[in-house]
N, C-alpha and C positions, 0 to 999 in steps of 0.2 A: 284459614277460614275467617272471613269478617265477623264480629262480634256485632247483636246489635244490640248494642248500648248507648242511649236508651231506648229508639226507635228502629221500625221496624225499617228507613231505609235514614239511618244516621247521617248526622251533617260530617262525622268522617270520612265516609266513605272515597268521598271524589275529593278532600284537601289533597291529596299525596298526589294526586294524578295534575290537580293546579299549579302545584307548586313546582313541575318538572317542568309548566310549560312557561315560568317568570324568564327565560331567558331569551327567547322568541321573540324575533320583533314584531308578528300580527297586523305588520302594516301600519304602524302605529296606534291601531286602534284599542283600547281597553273602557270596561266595563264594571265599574265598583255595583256590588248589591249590596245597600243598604238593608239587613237583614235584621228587624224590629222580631225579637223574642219573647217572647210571654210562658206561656207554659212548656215550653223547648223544644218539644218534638218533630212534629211537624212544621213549628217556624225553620227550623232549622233543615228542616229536608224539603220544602219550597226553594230555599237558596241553593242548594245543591243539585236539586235538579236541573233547575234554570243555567247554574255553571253551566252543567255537562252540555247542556243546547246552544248556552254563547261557544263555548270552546270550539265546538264540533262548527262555527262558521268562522276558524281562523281569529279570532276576535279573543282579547288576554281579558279574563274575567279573575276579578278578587272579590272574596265577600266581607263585609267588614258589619259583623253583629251586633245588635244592642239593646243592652236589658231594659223593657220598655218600667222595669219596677221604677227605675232612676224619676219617671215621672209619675209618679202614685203618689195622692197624697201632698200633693207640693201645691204652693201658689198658682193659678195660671196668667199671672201679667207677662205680659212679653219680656220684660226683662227678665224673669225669675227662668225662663224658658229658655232664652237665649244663656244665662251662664250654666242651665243645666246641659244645653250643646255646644257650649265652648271646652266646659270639663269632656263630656264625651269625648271631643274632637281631640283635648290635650291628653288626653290616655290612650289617645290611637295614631299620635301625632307622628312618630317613626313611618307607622306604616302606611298614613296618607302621603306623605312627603315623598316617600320612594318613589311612589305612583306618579307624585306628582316632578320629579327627575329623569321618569323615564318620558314621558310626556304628558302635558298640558289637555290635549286631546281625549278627557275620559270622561263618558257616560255613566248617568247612575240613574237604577234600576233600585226601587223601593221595594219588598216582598217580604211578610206580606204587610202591603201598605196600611191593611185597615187597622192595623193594631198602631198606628199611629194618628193623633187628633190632626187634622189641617195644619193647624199655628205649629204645632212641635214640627210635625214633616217640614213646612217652610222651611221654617229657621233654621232649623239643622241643615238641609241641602245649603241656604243660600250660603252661608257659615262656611261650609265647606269647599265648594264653586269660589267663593269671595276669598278665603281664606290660602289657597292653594293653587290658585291661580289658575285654575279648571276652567274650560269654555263654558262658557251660560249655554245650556242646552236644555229644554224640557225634559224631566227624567221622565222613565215611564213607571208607574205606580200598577202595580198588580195584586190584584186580593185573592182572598184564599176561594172553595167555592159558596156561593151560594151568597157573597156579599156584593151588591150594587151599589159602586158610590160614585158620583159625578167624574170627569176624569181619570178614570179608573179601567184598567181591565178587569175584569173576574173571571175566574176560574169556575166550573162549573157545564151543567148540562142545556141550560137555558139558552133558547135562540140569539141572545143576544150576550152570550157569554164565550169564552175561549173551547173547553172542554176540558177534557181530564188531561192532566200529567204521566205520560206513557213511562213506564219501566222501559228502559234502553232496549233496542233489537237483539246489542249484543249478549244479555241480561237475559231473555227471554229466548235468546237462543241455545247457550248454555242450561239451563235449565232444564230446557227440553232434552236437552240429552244426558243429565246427568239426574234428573230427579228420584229416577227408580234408588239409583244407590242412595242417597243421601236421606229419602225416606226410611230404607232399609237400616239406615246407622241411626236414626231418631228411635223408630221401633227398637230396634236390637240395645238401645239403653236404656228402655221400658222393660228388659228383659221379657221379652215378647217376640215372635217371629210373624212378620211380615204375612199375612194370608188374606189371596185373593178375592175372596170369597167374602169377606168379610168388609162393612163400609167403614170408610176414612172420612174425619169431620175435623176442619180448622175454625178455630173461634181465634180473634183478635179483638178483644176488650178492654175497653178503656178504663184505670182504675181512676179518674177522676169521677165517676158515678160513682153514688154511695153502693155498699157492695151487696146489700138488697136489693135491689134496684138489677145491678149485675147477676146475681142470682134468679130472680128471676126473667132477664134477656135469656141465660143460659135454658132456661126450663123452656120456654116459648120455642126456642133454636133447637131442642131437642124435638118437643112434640110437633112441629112442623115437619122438618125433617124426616123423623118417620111416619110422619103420614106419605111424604111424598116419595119415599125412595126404602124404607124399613121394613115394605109386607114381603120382601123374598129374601129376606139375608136374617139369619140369629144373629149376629154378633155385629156391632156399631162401636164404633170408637169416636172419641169428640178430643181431642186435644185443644185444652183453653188456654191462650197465651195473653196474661195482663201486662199493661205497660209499666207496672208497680206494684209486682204484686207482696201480697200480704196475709195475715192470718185470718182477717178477720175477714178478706173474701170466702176461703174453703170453710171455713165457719158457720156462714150465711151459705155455702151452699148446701152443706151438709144438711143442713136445719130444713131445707125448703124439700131437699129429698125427703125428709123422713114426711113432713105437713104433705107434701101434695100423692093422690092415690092415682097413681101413673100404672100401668101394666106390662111394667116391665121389671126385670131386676137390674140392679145399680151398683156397680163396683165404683167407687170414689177415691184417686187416687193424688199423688202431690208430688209434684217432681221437682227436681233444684239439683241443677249439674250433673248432669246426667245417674243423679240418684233418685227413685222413688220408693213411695211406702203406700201402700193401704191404709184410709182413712176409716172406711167404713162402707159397709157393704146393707143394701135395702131390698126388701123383698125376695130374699134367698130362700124362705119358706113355699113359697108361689111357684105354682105350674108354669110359670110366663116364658113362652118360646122365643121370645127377644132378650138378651143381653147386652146393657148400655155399660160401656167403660168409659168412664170421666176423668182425665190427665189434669188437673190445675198447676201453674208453677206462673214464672215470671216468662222472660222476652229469651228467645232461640237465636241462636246464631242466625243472621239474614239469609245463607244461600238451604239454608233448613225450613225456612218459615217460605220460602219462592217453591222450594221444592213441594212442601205438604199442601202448599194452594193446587199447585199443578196435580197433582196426587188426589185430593180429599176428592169426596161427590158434591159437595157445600158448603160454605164457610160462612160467616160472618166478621165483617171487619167494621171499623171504625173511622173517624175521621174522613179526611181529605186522601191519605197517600197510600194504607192500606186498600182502598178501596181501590183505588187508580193501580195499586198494583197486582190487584186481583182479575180487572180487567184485563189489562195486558196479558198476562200470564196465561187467562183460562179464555177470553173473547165472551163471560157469560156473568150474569150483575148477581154477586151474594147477597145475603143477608147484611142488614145496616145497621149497628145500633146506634141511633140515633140521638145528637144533643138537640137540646129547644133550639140553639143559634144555626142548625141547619133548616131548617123548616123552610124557607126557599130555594135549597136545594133539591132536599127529597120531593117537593112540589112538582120542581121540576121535571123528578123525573119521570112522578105519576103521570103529567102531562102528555111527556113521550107515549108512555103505555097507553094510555085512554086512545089520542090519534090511531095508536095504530092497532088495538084490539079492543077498542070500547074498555066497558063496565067493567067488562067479565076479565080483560088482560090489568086491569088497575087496581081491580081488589086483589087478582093474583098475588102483581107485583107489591101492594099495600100490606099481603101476608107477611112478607119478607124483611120489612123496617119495622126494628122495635125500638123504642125509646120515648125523649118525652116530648108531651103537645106542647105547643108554642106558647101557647095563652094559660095553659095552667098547668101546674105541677103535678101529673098526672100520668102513669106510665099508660101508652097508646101501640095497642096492637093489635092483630089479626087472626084470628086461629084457622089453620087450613084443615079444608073439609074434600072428601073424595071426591060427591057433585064437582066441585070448581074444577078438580084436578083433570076429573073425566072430559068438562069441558073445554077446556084448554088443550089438553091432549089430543081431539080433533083436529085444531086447526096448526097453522103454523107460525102463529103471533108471536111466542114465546119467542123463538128461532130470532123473528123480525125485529121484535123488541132489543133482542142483545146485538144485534148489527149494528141497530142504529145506535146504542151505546158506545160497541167500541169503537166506531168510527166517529165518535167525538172525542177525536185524539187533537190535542190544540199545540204537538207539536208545529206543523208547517202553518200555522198562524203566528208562533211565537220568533220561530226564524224572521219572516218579513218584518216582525215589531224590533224586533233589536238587531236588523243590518239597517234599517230605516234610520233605527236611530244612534247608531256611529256613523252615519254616510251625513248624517245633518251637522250645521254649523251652529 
């Protein structure tokens, strides 16, 4: 079973699978991705999925990563830049030089580009190209989503952007056939048994939010939720998976159970390798005919955390690549929690939804993204009410809305961008 450490689709995943194909000639053609890292997660599973998609057109893909810390903090004269990519360059100098033995002929792919200033990106490529005797070729530079920069692809929902990052066919085919067990072995280490009758909830929270802040994403994601799917079932389970987690998150969430008067009762519980404990339990005095069980721990093995998306009723994810791989997996948009530097993404999506159900599908979809407003530090959310529910449930927007999502798959855009550019000189 893959481990996901630290991300929910790790930049390990697809090395072992690279590395079997270094002996292949590809036609000559290969493709370095320059993979600019910052906080690691998702920089690092942008390059790896992009692999899987050079690979899959015969084309030899390496990725060659780089801590953009090297540049924080430092001078920006072009010389002080230039020896900071000449050291990069001498630290990875083995493994440019192979590439550049096997052939001359290699393209480079920046991702994701925007975590690099213009002057640094330059200079490093030229550096490189000059240095190793690589064809001068335009490299193609791609952002994560929801960033527009001149030159640039983006990622993202925006008419004038690629679309989302699909989870593999063969990923999502698997999945579907094996998710009932692998759910069954997630429960069964909750010392708990699997019952159908009862709702399944995946949270994917980013522990770079302070863990108030997360604490109450989590509350929001509860009382929506059972407004929308909680009036026929007693029992609701929510499993929280943080990308870091810590004490001082079930701390803050304890604290926010006890503060807010919710009408339900609260088992609160903390899981870590397939061990848990009861934290504390709320409202056990109370008539309340719903039962919320709350799991907090850190990050699940990967084909666990595919499995419980396909599984749950709802989920909530983050960033760029759980989201993308919640698409794929379920064809339907979860809940978002949202940082201020997405705000032209989730724009976009509202967008989508306005077009295609007005008011009434964009506050829907407006319930569902919690996190914070762009222009002030400010958590921005939605509370769902039956009216909307009722309304919506009339037509068939919702249905509409998630089509057009997941058919903003920018796989066969990204094939044409990168045979385009190994066929050029």
């Amino acid at each position: 079973m893959i481990e996901r450490t630290p991300s929910p689709t790790p930049a390990t995943l697809h090395f072992s699978q690279v590395a079997k194909n270094k002996s292949a000639t590809f036609n000559g053609r290969c493709v370095i991705i320059i993979n600019p890292i910052a906080l690691g997660y998702g920089d690092k599973s942008l390059a790896v999925k992009l692999s899987r998609i050079i690979q899959l057109q015969n084309i030899k893909v390496e990725i060659l990563p780089i801590n953009i810390g090297v540049f924080e903090n430092s001078p920006s004269s072009s010389e002080d830049i230039t020896q900071i990519c000449t050291d990069i360059i001498s630290e990875n100098n083995e493994f440019l030089a192979s590439v550049a033995m096997t052939s001359n002929n290699v393209s480079l792919v920046v991702a994701p580009a925007n975590l690099l200033f213009y002057n640094e990106r330059e200079i490093l490529i030229n550096l490189i190209q000059t240095t190793y005797n690589y064809k001068k070729k335009t490299p193609v530079l791609i952002n994560e989503m929801g960033t527009l920069l001149p030159k640039c692809y983006s990622l993202g929902f925006n008419e004038k952007e690629l679309g989302y990052l699909p989870t593999s066919n063969k990923t999502v085919t698997h999945i579907a056939k094996n998710y009932k067990i692998n759910v069954d072995n997630l429960i069964d280490s909750f010392q708990l048994t699997f019952n159908p009758n009862h709702l399944y909830f995946l949270g994917y929270l980013s522990s770079f939010i302070e863990p108030i802040i997360n604490a109450l994403c989590m509350i929001l994601f509860i009382q929506n939720t059972q407004a929308e799917h909680g009036a026929d079932h007693s029992v609701s389970h929510y499993v929280l998976s943080y990308t870091d987690f810590t004490k001082d998150i079930i701390q803050e969430v304890e604290q926010k159970l006890g503060l807010f008067k919710l009408n339900y009762t609260f088992n609160l519980y903390q899981y870590n390798e397939n061990n848990i404990k009861l934290i504390a339990s709320f409202n056990t005095d109370k008539q309340y005919s719903r039962i919320i069980n709350i799991y907090c721990g850190g990050m699940m093995p990967q084909e666990i955390f595919f499995s419980f998306i396909k599984a749950s009723k709802d989920g909530m994810m983050t960033g760029d690549h759980s989201l993308s791989e919640y698409i794929s997996l379920t064809g339907s948009f979860p809940y978002y929690q949202k940082h201020s530097f997405k705000e032209l993404m989730v724009k976009s999506i509202l967008d989508i939804a306005e077009q295609i159900g007005g008011d009434c599908l964009k506050h829907y979809i407006s319930t569902k993204i919690i996190g914070f407003n762009k222009y002030e530090t400010r958590l921005d959310f939605k509370r769902l009410y039956k009216p909307l529910l009722d309304e919506i449930a009339q037509t068939d927007v919702k249905q509409k809305f998630e089509q057009a999502i997941a058919a903003k798959n920018a796989e066969p855009l990204l094939i044409k961008i990168f045979n385009n550019l190994v066929a050029s000189v």
